[in-house]
Each structure stands twice: as structure tokens, then as C-alpha cells.
PAKOLMAR-91130 format. One record per residue (C-alpha): residue number from 1; residue in one letter; chain; x, y, z. Coordinates in pm, 1 decimal. Each point is the difference from the previous one (the first is absolute). Layout:
BEGIN
miro pamar torke c1 c2 c3
NUM a A X Y Z
...
END
This chain:
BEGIN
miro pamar torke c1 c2 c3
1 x A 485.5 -73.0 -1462.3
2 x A 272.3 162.4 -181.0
3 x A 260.9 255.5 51.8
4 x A 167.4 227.0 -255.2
5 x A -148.0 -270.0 -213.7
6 x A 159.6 -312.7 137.4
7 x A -292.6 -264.8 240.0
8 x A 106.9 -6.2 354.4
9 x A -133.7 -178.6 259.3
10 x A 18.9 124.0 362.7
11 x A 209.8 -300.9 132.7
12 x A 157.0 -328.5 -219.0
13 x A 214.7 -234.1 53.3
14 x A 421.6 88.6 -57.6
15 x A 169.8 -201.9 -289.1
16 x A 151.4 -193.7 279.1
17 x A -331.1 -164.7 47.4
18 x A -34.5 35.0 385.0
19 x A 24.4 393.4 80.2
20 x A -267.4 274.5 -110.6
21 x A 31.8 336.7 -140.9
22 x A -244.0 286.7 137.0
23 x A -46.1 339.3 -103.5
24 x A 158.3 223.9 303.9
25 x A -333.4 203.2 47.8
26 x A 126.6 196.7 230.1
27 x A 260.1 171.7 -227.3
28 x A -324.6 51.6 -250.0
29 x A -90.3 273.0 -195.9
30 x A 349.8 154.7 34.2
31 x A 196.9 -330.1 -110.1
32 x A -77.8 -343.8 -173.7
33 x A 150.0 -236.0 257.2
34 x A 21.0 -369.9 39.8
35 x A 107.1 -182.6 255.3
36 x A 107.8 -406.1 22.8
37 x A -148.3 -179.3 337.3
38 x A 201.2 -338.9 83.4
39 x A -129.9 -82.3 393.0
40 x A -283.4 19.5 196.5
41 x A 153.4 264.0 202.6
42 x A -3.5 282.4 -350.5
43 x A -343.2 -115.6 -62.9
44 x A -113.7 118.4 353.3
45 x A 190.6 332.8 -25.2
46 x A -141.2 56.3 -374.2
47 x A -343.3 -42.7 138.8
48 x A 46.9 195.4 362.7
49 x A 193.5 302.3 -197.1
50 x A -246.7 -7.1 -286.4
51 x A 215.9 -70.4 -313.9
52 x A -287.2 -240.3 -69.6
53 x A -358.6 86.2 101.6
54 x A -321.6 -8.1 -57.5
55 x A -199.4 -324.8 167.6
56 x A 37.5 -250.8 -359.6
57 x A 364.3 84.2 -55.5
58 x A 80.3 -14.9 414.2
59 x A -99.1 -358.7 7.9
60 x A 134.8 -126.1 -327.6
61 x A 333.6 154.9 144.7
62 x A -52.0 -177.9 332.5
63 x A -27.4 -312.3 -174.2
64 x A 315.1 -4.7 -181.3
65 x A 133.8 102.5 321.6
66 x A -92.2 -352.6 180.1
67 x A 148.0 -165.3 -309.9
68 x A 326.3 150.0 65.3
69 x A 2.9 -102.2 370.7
70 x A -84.0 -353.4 -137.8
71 x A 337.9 4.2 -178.1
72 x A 159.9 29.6 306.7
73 x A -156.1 -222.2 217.0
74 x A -356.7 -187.4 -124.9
75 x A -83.1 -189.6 322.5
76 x A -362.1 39.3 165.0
77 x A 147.0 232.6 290.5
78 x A 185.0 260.9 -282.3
79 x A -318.8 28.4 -178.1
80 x A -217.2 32.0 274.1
81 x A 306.3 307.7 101.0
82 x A 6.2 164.8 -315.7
83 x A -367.6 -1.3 -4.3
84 x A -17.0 217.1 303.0
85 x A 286.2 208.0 -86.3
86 x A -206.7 102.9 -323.0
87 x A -279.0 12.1 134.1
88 x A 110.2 324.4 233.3
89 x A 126.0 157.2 -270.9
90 x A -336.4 270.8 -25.0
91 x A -350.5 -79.5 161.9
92 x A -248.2 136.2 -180.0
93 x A -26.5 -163.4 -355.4
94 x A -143.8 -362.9 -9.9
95 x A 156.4 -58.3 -261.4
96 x A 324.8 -60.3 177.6
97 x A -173.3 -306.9 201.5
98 x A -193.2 -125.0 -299.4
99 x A 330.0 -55.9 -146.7
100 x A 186.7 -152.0 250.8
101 x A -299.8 -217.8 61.2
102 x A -27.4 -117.0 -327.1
103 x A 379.6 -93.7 -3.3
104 x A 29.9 -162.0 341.2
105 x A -315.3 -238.3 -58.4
106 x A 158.0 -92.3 -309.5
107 x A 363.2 -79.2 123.4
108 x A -101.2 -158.4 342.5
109 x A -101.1 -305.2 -86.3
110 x A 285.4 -43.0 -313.8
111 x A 349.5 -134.9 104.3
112 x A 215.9 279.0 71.9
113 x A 262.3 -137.8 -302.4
114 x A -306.4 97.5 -228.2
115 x A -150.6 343.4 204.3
116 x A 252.1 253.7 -202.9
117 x A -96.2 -108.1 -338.8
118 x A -338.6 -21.7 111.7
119 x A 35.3 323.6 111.1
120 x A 116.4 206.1 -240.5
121 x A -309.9 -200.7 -235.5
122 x A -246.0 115.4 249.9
123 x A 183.4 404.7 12.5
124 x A 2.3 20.0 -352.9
125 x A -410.0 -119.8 -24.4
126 x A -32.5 234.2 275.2
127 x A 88.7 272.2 -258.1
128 x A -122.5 -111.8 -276.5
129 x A -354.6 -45.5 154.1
130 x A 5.7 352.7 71.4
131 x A 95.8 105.0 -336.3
132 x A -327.1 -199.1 -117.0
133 x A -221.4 155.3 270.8
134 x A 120.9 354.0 -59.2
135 x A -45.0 -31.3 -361.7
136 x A -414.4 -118.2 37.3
137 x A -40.3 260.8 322.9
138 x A 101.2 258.8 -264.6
139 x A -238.9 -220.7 -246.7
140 x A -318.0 108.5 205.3
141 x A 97.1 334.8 109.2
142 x A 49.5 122.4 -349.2
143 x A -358.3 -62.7 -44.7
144 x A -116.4 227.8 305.6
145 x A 261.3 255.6 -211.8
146 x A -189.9 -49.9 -378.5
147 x A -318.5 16.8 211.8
148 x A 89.3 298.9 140.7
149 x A 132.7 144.0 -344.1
150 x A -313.0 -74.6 -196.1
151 x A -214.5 210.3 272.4
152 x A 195.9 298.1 -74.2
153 x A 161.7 -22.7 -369.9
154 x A 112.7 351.2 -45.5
155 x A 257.6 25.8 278.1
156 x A 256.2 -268.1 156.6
157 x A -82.3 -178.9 306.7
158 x A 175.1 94.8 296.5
159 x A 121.8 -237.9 271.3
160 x A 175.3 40.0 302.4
161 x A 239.7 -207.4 164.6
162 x A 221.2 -9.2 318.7
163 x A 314.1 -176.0 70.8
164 x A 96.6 -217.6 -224.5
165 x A -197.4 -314.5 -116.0
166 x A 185.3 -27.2 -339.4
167 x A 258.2 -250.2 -118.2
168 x A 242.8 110.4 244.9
169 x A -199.2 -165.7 270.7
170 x A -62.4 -282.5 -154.9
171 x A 180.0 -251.2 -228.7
172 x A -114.9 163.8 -317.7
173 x A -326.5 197.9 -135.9
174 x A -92.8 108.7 349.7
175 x A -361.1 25.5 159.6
176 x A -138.2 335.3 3.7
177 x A 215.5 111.1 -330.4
178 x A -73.5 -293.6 -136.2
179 x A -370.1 93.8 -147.0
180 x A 177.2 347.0 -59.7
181 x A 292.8 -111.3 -182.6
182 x A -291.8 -219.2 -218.0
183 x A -204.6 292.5 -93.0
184 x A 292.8 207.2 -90.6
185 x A 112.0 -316.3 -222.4
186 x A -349.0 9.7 -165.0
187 x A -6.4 341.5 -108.7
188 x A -263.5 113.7 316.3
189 x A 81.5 404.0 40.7
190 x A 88.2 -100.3 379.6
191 x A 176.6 231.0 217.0
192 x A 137.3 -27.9 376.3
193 x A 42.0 189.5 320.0
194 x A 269.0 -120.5 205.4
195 x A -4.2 73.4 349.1
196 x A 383.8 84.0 95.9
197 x A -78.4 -229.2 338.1
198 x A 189.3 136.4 301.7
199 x A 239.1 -94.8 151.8
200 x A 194.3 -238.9 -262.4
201 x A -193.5 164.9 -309.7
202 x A -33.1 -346.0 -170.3
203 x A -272.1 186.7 -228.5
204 x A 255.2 298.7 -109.7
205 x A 284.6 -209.4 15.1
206 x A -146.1 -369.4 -121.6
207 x A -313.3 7.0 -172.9
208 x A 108.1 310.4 -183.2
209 x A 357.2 -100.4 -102.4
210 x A -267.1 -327.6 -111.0
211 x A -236.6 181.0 -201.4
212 x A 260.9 204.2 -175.2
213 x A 171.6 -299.9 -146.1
214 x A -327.6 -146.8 -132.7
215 x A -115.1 356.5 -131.4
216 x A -286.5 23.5 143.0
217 x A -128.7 355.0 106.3
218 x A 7.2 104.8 351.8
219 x A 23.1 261.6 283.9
220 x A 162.4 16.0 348.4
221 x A -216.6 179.9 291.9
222 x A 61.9 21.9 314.3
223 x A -187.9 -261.1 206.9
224 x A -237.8 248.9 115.7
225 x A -100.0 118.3 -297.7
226 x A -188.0 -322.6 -114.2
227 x A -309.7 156.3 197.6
228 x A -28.7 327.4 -167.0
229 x A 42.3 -148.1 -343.6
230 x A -301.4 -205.1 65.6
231 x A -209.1 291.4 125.4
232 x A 20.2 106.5 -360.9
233 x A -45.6 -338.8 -166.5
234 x A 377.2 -34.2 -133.4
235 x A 38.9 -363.0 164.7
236 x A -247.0 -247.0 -192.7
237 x A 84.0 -291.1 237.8
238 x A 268.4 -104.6 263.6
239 x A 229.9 -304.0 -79.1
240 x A 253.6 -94.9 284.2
241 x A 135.4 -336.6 72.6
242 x A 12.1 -185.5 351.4
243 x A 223.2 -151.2 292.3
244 x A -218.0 -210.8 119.9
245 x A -404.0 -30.0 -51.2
246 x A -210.5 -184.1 302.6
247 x A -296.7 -235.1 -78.8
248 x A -222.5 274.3 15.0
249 x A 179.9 202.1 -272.4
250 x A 191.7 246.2 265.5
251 x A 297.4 153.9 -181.4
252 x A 275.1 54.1 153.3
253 x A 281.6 212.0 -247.9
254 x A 231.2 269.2 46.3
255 x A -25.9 330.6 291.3
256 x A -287.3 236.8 -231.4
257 x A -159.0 -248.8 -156.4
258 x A -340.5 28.0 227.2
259 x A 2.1 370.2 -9.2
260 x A -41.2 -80.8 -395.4
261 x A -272.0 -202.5 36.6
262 x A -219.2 191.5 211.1
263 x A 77.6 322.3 -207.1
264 x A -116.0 -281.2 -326.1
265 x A -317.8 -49.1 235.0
266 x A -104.8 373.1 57.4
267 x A 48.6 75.5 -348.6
268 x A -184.6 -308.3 -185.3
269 x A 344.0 -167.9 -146.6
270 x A 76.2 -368.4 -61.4
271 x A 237.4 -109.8 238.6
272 x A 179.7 -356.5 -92.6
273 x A 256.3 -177.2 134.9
274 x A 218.9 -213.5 -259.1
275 x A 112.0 -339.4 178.2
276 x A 122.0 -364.9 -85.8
277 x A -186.3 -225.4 231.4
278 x A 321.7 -76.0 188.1
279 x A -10.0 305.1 148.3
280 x A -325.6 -125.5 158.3
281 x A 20.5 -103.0 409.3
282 x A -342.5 -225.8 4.3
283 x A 96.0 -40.4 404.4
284 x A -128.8 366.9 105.0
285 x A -304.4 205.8 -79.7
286 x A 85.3 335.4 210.9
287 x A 305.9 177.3 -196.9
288 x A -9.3 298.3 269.2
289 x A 31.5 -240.0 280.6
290 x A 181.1 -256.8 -119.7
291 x A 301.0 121.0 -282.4
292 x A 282.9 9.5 178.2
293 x A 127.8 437.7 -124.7
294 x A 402.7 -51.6 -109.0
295 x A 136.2 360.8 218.3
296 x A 322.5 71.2 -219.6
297 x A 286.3 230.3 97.8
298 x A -24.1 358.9 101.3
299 x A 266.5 95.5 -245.3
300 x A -277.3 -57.5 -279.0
301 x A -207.6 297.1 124.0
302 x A 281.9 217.8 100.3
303 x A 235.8 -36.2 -336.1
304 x A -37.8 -20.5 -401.5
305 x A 189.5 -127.8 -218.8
306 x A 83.5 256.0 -359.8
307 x A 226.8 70.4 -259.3
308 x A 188.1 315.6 13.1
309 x A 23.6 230.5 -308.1
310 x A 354.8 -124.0 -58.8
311 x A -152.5 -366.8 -21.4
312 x A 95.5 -94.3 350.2
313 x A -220.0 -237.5 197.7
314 x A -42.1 108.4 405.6
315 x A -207.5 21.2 252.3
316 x A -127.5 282.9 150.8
317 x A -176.1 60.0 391.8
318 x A -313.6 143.3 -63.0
319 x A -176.9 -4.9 356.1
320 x A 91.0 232.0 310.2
321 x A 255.8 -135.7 159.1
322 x A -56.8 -203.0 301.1
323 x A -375.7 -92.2 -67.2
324 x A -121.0 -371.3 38.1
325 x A -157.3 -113.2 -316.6
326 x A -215.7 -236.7 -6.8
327 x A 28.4 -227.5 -346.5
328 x A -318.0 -219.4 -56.8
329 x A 20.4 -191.3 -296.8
330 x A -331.6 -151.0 -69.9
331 x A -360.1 120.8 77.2
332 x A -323.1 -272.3 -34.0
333 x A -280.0 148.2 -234.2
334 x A -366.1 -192.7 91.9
335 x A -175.4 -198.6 -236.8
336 x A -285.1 244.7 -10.3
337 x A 234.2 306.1 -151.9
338 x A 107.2 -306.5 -289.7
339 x A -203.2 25.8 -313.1
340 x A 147.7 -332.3 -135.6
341 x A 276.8 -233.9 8.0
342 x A 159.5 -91.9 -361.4
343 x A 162.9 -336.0 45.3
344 x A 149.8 -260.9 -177.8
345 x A -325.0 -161.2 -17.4
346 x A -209.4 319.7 -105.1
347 x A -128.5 291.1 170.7
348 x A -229.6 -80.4 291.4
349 x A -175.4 216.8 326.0
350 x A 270.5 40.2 262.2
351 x A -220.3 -216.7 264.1
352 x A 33.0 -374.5 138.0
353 x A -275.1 -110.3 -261.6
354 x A 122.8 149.5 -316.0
355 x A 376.0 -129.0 66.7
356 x A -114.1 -344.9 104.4
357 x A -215.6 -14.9 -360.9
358 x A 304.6 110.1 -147.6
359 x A 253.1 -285.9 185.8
360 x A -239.3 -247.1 168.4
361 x A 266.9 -238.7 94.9
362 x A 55.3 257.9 263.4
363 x A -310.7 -67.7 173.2
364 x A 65.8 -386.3 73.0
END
């Protein structure tokens, strides 16, 4: 994707040729950041204080972190360590493990005098496989967009969105503004309502700042507002991306997300959930039961973040003083509230048979 014209990915490789650049998204939409990470140890904070997020971008992240504790030591008992220690660094996205696991199974068996150029080969795929899968997820979800365009030629379609599932979450293109970006690109009258998701506001603060680079129109609502515009068919479908999806085709993505998709239910809207298959956990079916809810600190709930009207960044306490708070970062949405999951592979049914037509290797 591209800012003020010039094509930025969300994390590369320094002109040293061992650390990465990120974009500091926690200093986002007030200032254009970056920041250099050089040990395992930054690549854990970047992940736990969110100046990376989003579940593709979190593991990518993670595993240039275990190549940096490879420089240091690349014996079987370091890895194994810095596997761990990056593994803690959130719960929730699958992603994270995915990542690690891909890089451990690959470096294990190697000679640790060969594990950190392996590594950094296997990191840099890592990314550039996501790049690839973003780029065909937005592929077939532009077509649910022209399909929805055609049924109603006079006006522009009207999607929704929360959080943010655009390139800033992933290595580039992004899942759910993938197929949005796409349509934009292709001349589709496409407009989008982002929900300002409380208590970070990654929609107001992310997937806005996103969509205003790019040009393409949109509007921030409050996250309860989704509802009402639906009532009085403004929202012609729901796109949101995912943490982690469960055999079945549970969602789990971030706090609000399920209140959207039973208001989509009531009201008769698409609901899909953008997703690279990594983001898949084929080992449980039961999302509510089973998805393990990251709890994040108070201070999230209690205090915002703004610019003053001198230009001044600082934050300001915006609960009653003295109240617990209780910060919940993810909530699981059931299969039966998803009207379709737009993969990498296509768009299938978000149930165990549709997914396993879609990646059958997964059912050996």
C-alpha cells in the first residue's frame, strides 16, 4: 500500500540486513512513526504494547524475533527459550503460534551454524506469503462487492467494518480492506462505515487514517451505531477480519464484533469474515469454550489518547475515578451468525464441510 504516494510495507528488513523496521502503530493517526527491532526481547514488547498488531503482522513480527535470539545463541535449548518467550507475548491470535511453529520445525532439525540464515529465509517467506494471500482474499471478496453493486446500480454499496483488518494488520493489502481497497481500485462507487472500536479505537484511529491515504470514501460511527444504520438498510454487508477461526468456522475478533453480527442477523445483512488460512486453528471446533479471551489493562478503558488544539498529544482520564474496569479484548461470534468466509482459497460456508472442501489437506 502506499503512503503520501511512496509503497510501504508494514515491517522489512533494515539496510543492515538483520534488524526490521515497523510502523509504531501506536503513535498512529497523530504521527507516522517507525521503529527498528534488533532482539527478541523488542519484538515481544512491540507485540504485548501493540506497535504491531493485528494476528498476520503479530506472527511475522514474532518470527523475526526468534531469528534475532538465534544470533545470539542458535543451540536447540535457545530456540526452544525464545520460542516460549514469544510465544507469551499475547494469547489470543493463532497466528502468533502458526509462526513460531513454522520456524521452529524448520530450524530444529538444521545445524545451528545454518538456523539464522535459515531463519531470516523462512521470516521473510513468512511475509511474503501473506502478501500473496491478502492480495487473492481481496481477489474473491471484491466479487461479493461487484455482486453487490450490480443489485443496486444507482447508489454505492455500503460496508461496514470494525477494528482494523487492513494492511496495518497484516504485511501488506490486508484482509477485510483488501476486497474494499479492490473495488475502490476498480472504479465500484463503494463506501465504508468504520466502527471507532472502543477501547483502542483501531477503526477511528487505524482503518480510518488507512482509508484516507488510499482515498477511498468513508465514515466513523460510534460502535453502537452499526445497528441502527442497518435498521434503515445503510449497511449492505459486514466485512471484519479474524484472530483466530475454529474448525467449525467460530470467529473469534476484536470486543463488539458479535454484537455486529447478530445486529447483521436481525436485519438480513451479509456478515463475512476476511481471513488467510493461517489464521485457522484446525485443533478446536468450540470458539466460546475453547479461545483463550486476551484481558488487557484497565488503563485502556479508563484513558484516551488525543491531540490538543495546540497539536499536543496526551492522555486524558475519562472514567470516574476509582472504578474497576474491566478490558476484554476479544469476543467469539458462532458460525451460525457468519454468512461466509472469503479466504485465500475463495469464499466458502463458515462450517467444518465447506472449509475442509476449501483446504482438504486439513482433514488428513
Amino acid at each position: 500500500m502506499k503512503i503520501d504516494g511512496k509503497a510501504w510495507r508494514s515491517i522489512w528488513v533494515q539496510p543492515d540486513g538483520w534488524s526490521v523496521g515497523i510502523i509504531d502503530q501506536t503513535k498512529l493517526p497523530h504521527a507516522f512513526i517507525t521503529a527498528r527491532l534488533a532482539s527478541a526481547s523488542e519484538a515481544s514488547h512491540a507485540i504485548k504494547s501493540m506497535m504491531v498488531r493485528g494476528a498476520p503482522l503479530i506472527g511475522a513480527t514474532a518470527a523475526y524475533g526468534l531469528c534475532f535470539a538465534l544470533r545470539e545463541d542458535a543451540s536447540d535449548n535457545a530456540l526452544n527459550r525464545a520460542y516460549a518467550f514469544l510465544l507469551a507475548a499475547r494469547p489470543t491470535a493463532i497466528n502468533l503460534r502458526w509462526a513460531l511453529d513454522e520456524m521452529r520445525n524448520l530450524l530444529l532439525p538444521l545445524p545451528p551454524a545454518q538456523r539464522v540464515e535459515a531463519g531470516y529465509a523462512t521470516a521473510a517467506k513468512i511475509c511474503d506469503d501473506d502478501v500473496a494471500i491478502c492480495e487473492n482474499i481481496g481477489v474473491h471478496g471484491l466479487r461479493l462487492i461487484e455482486d453487490a453493486a450490480r443489485d443496486n446500480p444507482e447508489r454505492e454499496v455500503n460496508i461496514l467494518t470494525h477494528c482494523n483488518a487492513g494492511w496495518l494488520a497484516t504485511v501488506d493489502w490486508g484482509t477485510a480492506l483488501a476486497p474494499i481497497y479492490m473495488a475502490h481500485d476498480a472504479g465500484v462507487n463503494v463506501h465504508v462505515w468504520v466502527d471507532e472500536t472502543r477501547p483502542r479505537n483501531q477503526g477511528a484511529a487505524l482503518t480510518a487514517w488507512e482509508l484516507g491515504k488510499h482515498g477511498v470514501p468513508h465514515t466513523i460511527i460510534a460502535d453502537n451505531a452499526g445497528g441502527h444504520l442497518m435498521q434503515h438498510a445503510r449497511v449492505d454487508m459486514c466485512i471484519v477480519g479474524t484472530d483466530r477461526t475454529t474448525a467449525r468456522g467460530d470467529v473469534c475478533n476484536k470486543i463488539g464484533t458479535y454484537l455486529k453480527a447478530l445486529a447483521a442477523h436481525d436485519n438480513g445483512v451479509p456478515f463475512y469474515v476476511a481471513l488467510p488460512s493461517t489464521t485457522i486453528d484446525w485443533t478446536i471446533e468450540d470458539g466460546i469454550a475453547s479461545i483463550p479471551i486476551e484481558e488487557r489493562a484497565p488503563e485502556e478503558m479508563t484513558r484516551i489518547t488525543g491531540r490538543t488544539a495546540n497539536g499536543d498529544l496526551c492522555d486524558v482520564d475519562i472514567a470516574a475515578p476509582g472504578s474497576p474496569a474491566g478490558n476484554y479484548a476479544f469476543d467469539v461470534t458462532p458460525a451460525r451468525l457468519v454468512s461466509g468466509l472469503i479466504t485465500e482459497r475463495g469464499v466458502c460456508a463458515a462450517s467444518s464441510t465447506a472449509m475442509l472442501e476449501l483446504f482438504p489437506e486439513r482433514g488428513k
